[in-house]
Backbone bond lengths (Angstrom), bond angles and torsions (degrees), N, CA, C in turn:
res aa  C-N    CA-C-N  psi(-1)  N-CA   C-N-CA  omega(-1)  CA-C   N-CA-C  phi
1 X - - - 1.469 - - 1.533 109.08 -
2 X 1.584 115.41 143.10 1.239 110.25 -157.73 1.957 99.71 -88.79
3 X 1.238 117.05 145.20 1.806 109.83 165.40 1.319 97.99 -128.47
4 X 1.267 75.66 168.87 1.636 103.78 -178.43 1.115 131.95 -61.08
5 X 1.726 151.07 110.05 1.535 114.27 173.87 1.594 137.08 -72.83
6 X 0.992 107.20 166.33 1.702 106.83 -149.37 1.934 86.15 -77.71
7 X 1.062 112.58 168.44 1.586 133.08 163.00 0.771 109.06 -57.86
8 X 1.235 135.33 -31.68 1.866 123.58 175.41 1.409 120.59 -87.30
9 X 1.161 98.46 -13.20 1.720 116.41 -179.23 2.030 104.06 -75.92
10 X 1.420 103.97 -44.45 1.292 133.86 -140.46 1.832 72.89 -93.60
11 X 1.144 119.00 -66.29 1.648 124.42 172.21 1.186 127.88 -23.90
12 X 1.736 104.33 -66.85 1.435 119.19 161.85 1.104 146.95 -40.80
13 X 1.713 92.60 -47.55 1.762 112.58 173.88 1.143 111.81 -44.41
14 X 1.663 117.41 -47.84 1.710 131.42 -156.52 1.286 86.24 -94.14
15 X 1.284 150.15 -53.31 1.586 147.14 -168.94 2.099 108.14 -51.95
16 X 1.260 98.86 -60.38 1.239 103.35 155.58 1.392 151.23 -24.17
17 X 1.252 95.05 -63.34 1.582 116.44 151.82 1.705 119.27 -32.61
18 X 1.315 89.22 -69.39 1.461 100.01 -151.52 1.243 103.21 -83.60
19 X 1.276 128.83 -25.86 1.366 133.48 165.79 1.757 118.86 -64.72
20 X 1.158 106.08 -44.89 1.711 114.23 168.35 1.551 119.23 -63.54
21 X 1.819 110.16 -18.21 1.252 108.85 172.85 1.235 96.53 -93.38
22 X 1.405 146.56 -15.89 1.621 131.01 -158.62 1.465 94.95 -94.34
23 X 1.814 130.69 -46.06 1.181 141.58 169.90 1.296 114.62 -51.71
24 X 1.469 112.99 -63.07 1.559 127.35 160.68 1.398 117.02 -13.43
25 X 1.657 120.49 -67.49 1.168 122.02 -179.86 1.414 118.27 -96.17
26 X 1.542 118.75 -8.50 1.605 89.56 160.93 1.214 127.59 -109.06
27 X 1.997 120.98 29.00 1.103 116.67 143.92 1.322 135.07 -94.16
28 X 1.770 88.83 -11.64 2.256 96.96 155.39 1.234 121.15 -65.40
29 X 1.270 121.35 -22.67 1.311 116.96 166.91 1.323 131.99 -97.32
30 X 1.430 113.23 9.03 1.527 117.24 145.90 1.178 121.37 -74.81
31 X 1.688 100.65 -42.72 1.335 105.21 -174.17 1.681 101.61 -59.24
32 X 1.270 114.55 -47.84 2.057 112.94 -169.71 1.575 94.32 -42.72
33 X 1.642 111.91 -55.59 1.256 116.85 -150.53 1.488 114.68 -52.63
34 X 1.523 97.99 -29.70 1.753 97.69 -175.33 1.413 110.08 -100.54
35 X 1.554 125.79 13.18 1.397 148.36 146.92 1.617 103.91 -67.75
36 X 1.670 132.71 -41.65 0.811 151.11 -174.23 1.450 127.84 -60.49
37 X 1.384 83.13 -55.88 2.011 107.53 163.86 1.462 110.63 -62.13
38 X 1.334 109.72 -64.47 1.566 121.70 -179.51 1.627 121.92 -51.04
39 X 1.127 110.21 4.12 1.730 128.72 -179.69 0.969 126.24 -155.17
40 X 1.422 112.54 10.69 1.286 116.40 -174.75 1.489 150.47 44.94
41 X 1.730 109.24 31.27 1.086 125.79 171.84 1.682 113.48 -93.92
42 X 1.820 88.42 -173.04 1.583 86.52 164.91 1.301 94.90 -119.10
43 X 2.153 94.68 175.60 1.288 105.09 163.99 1.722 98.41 -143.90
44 X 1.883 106.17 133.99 1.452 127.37 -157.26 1.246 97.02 49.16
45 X 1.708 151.56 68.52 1.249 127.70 151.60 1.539 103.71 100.88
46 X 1.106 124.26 -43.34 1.381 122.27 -150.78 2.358 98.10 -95.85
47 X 1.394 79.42 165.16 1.532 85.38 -162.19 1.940 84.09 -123.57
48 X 1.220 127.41 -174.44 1.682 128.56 -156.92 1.626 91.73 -165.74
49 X 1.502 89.86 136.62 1.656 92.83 176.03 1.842 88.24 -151.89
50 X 1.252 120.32 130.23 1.438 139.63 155.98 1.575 118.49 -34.77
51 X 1.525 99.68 126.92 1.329 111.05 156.21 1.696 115.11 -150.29
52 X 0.912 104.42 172.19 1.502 129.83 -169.35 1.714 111.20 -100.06
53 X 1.100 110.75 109.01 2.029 105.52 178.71 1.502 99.31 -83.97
54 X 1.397 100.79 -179.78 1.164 117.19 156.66 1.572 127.33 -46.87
55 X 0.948 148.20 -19.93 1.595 172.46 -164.40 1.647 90.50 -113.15
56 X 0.902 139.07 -40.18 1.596 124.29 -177.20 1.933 91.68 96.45
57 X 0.780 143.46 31.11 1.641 142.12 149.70 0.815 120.59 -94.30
58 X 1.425 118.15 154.65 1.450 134.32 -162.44 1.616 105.29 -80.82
59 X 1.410 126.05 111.34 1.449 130.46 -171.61 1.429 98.30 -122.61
60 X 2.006 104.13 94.43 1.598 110.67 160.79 1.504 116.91 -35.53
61 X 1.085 138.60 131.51 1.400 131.15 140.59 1.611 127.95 -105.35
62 X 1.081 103.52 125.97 1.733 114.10 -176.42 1.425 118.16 -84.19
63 X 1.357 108.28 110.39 1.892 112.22 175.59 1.881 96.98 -126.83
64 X 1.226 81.50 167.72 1.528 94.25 176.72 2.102 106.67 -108.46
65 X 1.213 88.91 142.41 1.468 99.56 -166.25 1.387 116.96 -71.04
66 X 1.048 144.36 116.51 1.446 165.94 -155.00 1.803 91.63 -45.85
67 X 1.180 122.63 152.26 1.223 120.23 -172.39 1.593 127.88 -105.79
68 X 1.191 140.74 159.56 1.652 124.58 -152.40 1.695 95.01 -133.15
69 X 1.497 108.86 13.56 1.346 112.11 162.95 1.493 117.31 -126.27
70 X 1.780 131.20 151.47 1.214 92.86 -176.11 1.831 69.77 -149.71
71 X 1.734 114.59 167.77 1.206 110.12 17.12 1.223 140.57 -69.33
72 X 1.263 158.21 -127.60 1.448 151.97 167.54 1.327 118.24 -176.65
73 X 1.511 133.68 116.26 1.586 136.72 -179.94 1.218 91.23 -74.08
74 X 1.387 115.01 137.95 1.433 134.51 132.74 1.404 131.52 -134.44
75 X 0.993 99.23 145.62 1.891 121.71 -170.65 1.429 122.39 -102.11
76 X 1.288 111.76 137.12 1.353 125.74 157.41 1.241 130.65 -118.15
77 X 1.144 137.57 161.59 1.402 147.47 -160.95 2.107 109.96 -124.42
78 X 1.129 90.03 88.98 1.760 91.50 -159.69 1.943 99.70 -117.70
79 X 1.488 98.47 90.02 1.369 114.45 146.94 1.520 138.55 -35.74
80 X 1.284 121.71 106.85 1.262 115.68 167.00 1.418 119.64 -149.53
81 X 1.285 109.26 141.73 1.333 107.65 175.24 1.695 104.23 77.01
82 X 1.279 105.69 13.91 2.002 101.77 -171.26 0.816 124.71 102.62
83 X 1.888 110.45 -30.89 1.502 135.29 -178.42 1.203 102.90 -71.52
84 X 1.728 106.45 158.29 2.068 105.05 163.96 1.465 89.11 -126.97
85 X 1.369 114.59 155.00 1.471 109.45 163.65 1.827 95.16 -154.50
86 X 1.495 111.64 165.21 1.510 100.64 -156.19 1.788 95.67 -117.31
87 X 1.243 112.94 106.64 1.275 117.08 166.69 1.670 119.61 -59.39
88 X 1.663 114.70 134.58 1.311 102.47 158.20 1.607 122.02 -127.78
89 X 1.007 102.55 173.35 1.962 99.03 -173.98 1.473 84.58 179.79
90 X 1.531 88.70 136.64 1.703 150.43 -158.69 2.040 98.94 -76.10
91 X 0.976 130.30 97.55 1.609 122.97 153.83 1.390 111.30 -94.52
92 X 1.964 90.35 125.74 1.388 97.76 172.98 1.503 120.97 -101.73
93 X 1.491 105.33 9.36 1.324 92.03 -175.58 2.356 93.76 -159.74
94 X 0.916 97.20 -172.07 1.501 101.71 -153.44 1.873 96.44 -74.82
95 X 1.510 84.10 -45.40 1.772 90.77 167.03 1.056 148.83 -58.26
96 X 1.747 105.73 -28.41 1.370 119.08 171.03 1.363 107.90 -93.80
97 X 1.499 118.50 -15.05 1.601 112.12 154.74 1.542 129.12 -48.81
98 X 1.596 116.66 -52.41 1.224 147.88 162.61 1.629 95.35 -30.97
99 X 1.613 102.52 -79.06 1.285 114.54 -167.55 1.907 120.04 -48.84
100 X 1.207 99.49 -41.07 1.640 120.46 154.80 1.657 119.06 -37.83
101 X 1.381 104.87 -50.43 1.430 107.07 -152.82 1.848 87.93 -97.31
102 X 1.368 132.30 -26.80 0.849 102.72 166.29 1.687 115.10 -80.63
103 X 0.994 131.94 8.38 1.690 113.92 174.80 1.618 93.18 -106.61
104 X 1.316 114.28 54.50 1.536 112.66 -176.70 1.433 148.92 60.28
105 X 1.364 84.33 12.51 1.982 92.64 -170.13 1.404 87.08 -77.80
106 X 1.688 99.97 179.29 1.737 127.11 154.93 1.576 110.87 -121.87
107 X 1.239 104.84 178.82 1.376 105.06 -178.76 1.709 83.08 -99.47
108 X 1.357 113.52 142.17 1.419 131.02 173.13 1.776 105.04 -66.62
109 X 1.061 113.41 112.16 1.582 138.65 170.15 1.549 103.00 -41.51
110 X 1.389 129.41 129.02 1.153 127.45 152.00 2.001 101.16 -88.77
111 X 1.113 122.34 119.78 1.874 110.37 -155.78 1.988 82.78 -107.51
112 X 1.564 67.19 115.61 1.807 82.36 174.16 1.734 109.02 -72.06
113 X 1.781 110.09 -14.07 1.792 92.28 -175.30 1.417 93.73 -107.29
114 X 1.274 131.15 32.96 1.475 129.48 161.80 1.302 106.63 -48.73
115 X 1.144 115.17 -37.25 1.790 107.77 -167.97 1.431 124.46 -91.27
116 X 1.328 99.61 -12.45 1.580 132.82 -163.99 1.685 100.86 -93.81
117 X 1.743 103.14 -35.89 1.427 91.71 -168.77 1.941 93.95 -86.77
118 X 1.611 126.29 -30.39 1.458 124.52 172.29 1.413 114.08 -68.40
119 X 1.414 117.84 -3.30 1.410 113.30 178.28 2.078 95.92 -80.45
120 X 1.471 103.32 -37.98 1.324 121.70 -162.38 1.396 106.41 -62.31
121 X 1.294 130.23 -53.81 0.925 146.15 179.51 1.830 117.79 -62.80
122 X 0.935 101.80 -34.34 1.775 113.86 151.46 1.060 132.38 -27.21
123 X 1.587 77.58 -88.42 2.058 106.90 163.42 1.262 109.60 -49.97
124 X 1.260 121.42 -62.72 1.344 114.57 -173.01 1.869 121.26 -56.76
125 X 1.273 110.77 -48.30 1.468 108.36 162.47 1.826 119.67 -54.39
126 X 1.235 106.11 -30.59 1.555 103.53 -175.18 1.276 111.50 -87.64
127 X 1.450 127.24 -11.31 1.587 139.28 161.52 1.126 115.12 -46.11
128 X 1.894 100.42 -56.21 1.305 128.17 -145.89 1.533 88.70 -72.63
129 X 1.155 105.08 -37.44 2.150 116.59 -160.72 1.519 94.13 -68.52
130 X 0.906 120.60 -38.85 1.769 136.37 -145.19 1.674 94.32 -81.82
131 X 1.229 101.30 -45.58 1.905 117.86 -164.42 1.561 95.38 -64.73
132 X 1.515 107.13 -33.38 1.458 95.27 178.81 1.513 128.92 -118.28
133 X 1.274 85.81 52.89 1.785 99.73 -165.51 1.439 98.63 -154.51
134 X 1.352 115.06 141.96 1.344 141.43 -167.15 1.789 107.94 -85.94
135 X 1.458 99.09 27.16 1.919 99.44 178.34 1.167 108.32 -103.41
136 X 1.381 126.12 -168.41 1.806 133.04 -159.14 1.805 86.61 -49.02
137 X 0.932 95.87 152.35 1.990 127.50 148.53 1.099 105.89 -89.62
138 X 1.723 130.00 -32.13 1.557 107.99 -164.91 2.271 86.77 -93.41
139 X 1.168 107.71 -17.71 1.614 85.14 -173.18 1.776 88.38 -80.31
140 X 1.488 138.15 -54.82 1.499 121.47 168.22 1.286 124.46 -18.02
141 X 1.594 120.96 -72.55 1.382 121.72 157.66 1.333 130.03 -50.08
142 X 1.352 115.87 1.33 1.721 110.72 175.97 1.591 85.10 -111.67
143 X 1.506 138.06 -56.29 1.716 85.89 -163.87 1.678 109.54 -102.10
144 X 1.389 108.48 36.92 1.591 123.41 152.98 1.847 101.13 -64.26
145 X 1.105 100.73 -34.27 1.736 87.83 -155.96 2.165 89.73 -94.46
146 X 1.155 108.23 -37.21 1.412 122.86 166.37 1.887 98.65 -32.54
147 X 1.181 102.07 -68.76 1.485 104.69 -172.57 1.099 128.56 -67.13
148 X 1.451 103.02 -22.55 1.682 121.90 177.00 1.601 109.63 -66.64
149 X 1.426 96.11 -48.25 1.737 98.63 -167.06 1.989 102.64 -82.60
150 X 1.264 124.61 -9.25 1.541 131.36 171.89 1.522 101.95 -66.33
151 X 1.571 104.13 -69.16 1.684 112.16 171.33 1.613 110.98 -41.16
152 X 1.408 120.42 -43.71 1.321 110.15 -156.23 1.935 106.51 -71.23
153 X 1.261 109.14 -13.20 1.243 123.52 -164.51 1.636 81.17 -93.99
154 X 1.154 128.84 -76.49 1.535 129.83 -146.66 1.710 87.11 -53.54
155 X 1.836 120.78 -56.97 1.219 111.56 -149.64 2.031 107.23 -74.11
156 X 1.065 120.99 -14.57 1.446 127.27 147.83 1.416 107.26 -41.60
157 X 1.364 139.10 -56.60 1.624 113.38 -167.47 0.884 101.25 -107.05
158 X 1.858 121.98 20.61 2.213 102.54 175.86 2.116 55.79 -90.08
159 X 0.704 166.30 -17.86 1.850 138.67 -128.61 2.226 83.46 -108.15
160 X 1.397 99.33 -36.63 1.502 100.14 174.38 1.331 121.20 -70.85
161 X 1.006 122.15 -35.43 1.439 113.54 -166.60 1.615 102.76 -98.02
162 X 1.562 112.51 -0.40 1.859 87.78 174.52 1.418 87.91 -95.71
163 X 1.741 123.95 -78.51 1.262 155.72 -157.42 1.267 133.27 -113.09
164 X 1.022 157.23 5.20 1.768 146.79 -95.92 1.718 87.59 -64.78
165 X 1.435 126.57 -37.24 1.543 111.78 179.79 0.931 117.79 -65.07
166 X 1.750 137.06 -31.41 0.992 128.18 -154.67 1.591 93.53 -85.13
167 X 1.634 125.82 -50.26 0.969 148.05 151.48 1.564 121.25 -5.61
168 X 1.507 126.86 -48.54 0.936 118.84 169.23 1.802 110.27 -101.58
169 X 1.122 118.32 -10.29 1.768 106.45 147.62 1.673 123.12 -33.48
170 X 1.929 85.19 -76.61 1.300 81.94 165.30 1.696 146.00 -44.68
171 X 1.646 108.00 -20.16 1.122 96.87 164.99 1.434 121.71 -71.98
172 X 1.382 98.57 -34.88 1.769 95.55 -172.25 1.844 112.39 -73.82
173 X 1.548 114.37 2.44 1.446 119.44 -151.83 1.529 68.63 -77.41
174 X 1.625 109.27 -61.83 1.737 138.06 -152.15 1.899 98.70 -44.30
175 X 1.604 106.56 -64.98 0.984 98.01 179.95 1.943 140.52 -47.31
176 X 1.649 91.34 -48.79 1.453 110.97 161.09 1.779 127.57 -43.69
177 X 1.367 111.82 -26.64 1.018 139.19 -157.14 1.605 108.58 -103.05
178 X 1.195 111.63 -30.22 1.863 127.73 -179.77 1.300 91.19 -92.47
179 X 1.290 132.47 -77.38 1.823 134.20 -177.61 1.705 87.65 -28.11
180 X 1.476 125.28 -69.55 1.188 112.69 -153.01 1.726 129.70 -68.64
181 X 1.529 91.06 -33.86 1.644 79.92 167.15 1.959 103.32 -96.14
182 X 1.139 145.24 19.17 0.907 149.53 -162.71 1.681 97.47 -99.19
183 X 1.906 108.29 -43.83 1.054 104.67 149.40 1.616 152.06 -62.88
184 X 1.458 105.08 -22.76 1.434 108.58 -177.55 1.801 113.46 -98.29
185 X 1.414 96.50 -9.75 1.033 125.49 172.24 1.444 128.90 -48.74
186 X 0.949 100.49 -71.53 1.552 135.34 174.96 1.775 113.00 -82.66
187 X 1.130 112.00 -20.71 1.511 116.99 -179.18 1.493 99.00 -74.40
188 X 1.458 105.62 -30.51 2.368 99.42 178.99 1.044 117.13 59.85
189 X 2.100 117.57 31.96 1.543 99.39 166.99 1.545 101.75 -87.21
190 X 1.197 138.25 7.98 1.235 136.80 153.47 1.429 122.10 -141.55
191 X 1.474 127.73 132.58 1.304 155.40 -129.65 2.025 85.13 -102.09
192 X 1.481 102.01 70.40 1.637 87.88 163.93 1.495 124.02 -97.26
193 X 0.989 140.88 10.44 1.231 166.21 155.16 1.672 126.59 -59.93
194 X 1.685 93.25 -45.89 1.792 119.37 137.26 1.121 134.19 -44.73
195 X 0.805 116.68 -38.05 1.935 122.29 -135.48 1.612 82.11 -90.30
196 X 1.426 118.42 96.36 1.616 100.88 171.37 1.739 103.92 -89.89
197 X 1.278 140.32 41.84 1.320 139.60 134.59 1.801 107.34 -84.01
198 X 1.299 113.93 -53.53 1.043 108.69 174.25 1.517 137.77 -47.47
199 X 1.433 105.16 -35.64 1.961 132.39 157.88 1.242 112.01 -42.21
200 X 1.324 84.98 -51.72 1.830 102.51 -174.05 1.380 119.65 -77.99
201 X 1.119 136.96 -6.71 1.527 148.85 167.09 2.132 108.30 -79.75
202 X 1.961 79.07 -61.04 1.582 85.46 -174.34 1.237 120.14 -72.29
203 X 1.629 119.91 0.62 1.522 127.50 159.84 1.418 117.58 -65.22
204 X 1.429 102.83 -46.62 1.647 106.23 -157.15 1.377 99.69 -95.29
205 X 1.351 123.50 -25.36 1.438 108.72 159.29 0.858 119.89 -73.97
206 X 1.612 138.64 -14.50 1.333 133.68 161.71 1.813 123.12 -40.63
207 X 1.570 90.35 -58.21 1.481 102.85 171.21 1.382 124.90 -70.10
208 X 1.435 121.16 -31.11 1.413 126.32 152.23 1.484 102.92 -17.69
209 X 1.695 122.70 -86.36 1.155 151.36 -133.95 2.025 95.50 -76.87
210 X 1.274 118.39 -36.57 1.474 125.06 -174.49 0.731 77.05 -68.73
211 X 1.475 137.30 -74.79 1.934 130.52 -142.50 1.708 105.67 -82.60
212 X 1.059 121.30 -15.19 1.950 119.54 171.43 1.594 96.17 -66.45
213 X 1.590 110.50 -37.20 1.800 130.68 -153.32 1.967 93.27 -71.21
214 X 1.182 113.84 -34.43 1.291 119.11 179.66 1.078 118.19 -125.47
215 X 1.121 114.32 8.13 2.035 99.05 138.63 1.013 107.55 -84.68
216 X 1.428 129.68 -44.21 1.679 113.96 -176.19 1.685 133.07 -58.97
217 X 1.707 103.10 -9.13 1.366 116.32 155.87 1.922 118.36 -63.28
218 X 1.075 82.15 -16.16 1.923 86.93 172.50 1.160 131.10 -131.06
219 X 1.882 109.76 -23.92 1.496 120.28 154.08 0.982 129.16 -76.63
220 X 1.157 147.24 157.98 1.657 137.24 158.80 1.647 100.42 -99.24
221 X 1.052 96.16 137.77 1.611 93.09 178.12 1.896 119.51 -111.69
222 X 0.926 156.53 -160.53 1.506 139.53 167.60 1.370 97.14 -105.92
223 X 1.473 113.60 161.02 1.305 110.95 -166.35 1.608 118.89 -71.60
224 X 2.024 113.44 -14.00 1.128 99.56 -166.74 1.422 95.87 -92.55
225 X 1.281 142.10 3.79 1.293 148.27 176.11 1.654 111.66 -60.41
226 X 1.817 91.44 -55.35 1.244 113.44 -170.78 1.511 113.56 -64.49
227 X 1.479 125.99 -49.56 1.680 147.94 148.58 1.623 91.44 -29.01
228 X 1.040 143.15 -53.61 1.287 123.61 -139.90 1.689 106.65 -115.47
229 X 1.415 96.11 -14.63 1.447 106.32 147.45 1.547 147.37 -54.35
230 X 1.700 80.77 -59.97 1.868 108.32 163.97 1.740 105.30 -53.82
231 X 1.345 112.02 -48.46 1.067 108.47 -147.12 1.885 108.41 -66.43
232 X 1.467 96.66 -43.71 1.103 112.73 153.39 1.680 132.11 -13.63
233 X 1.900 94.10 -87.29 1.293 101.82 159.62 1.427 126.15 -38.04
234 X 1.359 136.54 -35.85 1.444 143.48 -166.85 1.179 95.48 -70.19
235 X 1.377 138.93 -30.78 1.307 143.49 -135.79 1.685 88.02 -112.76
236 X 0.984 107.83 -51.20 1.726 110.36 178.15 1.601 117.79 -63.70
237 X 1.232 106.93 -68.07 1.802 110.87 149.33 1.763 112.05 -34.30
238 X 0.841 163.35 -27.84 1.073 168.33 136.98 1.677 107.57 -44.63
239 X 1.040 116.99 -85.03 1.724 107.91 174.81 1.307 114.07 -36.23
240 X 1.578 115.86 -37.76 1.517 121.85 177.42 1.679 107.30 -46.93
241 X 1.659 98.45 -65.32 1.494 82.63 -179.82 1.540 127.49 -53.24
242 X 1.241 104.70 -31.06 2.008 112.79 -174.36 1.277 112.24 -58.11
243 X 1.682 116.12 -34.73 1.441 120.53 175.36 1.680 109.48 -68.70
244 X 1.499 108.19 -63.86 1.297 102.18 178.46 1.445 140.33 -49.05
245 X 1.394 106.35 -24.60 1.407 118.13 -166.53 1.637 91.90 -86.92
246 X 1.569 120.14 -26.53 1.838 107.27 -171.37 1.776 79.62 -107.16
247 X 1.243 150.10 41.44 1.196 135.10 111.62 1.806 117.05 -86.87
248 X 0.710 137.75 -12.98 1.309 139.60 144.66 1.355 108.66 -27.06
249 X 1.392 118.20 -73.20 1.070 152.13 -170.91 1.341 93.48 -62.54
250 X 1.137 144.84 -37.17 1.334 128.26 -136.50 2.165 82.27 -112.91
251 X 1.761 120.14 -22.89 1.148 125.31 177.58 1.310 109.02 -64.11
252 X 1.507 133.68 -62.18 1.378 141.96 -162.46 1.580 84.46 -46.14
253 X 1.597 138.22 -41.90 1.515 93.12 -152.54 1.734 110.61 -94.46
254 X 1.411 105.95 27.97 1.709 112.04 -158.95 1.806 81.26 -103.70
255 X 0.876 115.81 121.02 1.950 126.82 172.96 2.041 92.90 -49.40
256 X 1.186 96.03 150.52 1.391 107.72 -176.90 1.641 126.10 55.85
257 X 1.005 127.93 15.88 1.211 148.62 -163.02 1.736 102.62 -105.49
258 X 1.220 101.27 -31.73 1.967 106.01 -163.84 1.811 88.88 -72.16
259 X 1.383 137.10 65.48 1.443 105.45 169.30 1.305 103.63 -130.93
260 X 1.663 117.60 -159.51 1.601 99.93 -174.43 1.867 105.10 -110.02
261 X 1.027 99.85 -3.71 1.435 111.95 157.33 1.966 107.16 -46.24
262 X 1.369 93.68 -74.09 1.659 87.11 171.57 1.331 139.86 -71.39
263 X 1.155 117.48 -21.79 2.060 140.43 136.20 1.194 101.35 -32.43
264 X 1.045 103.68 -50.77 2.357 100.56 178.21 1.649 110.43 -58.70
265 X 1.644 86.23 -61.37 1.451 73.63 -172.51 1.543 135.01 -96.48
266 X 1.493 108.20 26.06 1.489 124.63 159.31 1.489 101.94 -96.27
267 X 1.280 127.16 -34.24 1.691 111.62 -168.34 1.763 96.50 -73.25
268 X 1.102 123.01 -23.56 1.576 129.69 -158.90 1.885 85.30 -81.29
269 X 1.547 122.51 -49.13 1.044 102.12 174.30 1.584 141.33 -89.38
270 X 1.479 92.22 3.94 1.340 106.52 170.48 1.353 117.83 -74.48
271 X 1.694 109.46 -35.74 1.612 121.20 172.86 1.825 106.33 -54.07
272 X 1.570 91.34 -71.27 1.480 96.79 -170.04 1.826 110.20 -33.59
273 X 1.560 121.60 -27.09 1.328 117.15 171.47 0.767 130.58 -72.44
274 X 1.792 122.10 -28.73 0.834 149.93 -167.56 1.902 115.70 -66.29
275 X 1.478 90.11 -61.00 1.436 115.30 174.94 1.465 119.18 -77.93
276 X 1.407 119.86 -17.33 1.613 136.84 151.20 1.664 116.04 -53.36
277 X 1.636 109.67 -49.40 1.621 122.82 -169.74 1.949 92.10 -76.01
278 X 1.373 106.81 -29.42 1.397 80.29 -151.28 1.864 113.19 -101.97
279 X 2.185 90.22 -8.26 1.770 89.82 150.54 1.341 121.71 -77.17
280 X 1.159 117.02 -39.73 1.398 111.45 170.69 1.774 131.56 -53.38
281 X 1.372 112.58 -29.93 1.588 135.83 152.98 1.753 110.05 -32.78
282 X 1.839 92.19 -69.75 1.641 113.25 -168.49 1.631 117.32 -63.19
283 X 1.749 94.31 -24.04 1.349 120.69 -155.02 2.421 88.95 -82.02
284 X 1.037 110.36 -54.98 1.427 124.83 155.79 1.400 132.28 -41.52
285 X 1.660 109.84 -47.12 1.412 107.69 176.21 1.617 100.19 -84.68
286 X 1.338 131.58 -27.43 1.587 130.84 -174.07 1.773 100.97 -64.83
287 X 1.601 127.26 -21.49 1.404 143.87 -178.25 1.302 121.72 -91.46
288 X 1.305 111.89 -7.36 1.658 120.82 -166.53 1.298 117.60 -78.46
């Protein structure tokens, strides 16, 4: 006789997905990248030159290749007072580029995933709209996977430009870390999903973390501030999942609740934790 699968089953399936495509593709694009180095191409624009970490591994680094037309913008990033603000100045010639780059400029990026990261941000808002709105599941699930595969590209070169080792730790930290409260979670020997003190913590540190997130667009902070910030956040993103996963749990026993309508919109918030724990992770090892 045929049964039903449970909501967490129905959860997973779709959580799965979209997470194996966001991971999926930004460890193919380490892998291209060091296809990239080894032949000397690019990949999106960007060109790869070798270095050595702390650990003695091979750590691609991605720059963009000096330019063979000029004039040429370049930028600097000049702190003061706490403040950053981004200077630019004009090279007209190969020398005053030179001369540029040693008083710290860069050559100003034409950013080939500019479009990739506003495509992302799309998807991701129209997910977000979708998860809480009673329209198609199959248009929800189509630009769920839209947003998945944008991220999977962007979160491949934040994984290049700090670490790619440290980078894929963190994936396995992230994964290890969902199984585990996913398990205690869902097991419901304690009601965290309840606990409206507990709501009430992981709210206001929520907002803590937005408003730390935008001062540091104008403050500079020291790095162990910043480390101990992230680290923080990881820790909050983490309870996030423990709550959500024993509200899961806490849905199956409400009649009408078992469908994939609500599988949508728990896997959508299981991601958003997901991808919360594991900038905040990257955000820590880039501070260490």
């Amino acid at each position: 006789m045929f049964t039903e699968t449970t909501l967490l089953f129905k959860t997973i399936l779709i959580l799965s997905g979209q997470i194996g495509i966001v991971f999926g593709i930004a460890y193919f694009l380490i892998k291209r990248a060091k296809y990239a180095f080894e032949n000397n191409t690019k990949l999106f624009g960007y060109s790869f030159r070798a270095a050595m970490n702390m650990n003695k591994e091979l750590d691609l680094v991605p720059y963009i290749e000096s330019p063979s037309n000029y004039p040429i913008d370049m930028t600097k990033t000049i702190k003061k007072n706490h403040f950053e603000h981004v200077d630019t100045k004009k090279a007209h010639d190969k020398e005053q580029a030179l001369e540029f780059l040693r008083d710290g400029y860069a050559y100003k990026q034409k950013d080939s995933l500019f479009f990739i990261t506003i495509f992302w941000f799309i998807t991701l808002f129209g997910t977000l709209f979708l998860s809480t709105s009673d329209l198609s599941l199959f248009a929800g699930l189509s630009l769920f996977t839209f947003q998945s595969i944008a991220f999977g590209i962007l979160l491949g070169f934040i994984i290049l430009m700090m670490d790619e080792n440290d980078g894929i730790k963190a994936l396995k930290i992230v994964l290890l870390v969902t199984m585990l409260t996913g398990y205690i979670g869902y097991s419901d020997f304690y009601s965290f999903s309840e606990n409206i003190g507990l709501q009430f913590f992981l709210l206001l540190s929520l907002l803590g973390l937005i408003i730390l997130s935008f001062i540091r667009t104008a403050i500079s902070f020291s790095r162990k501030a910043t480390r101990w910030q992230a680290i923080f956040g990881a820790v909050i993103f983490s309870i996030f999942l423990l709550v959500d996963f024993n509200y899961i749990k806490k849905q199956e026993g409400i009649m009408g609740m078992n469908n994939w309508q609500t599988a949508f919109d728990m896997a959508f918030t299981l991601y958003l934790d997901m991808i919360n724990l594991l900038l905040e992770i990257l955000d820590a090892m880039g501070n260490s």
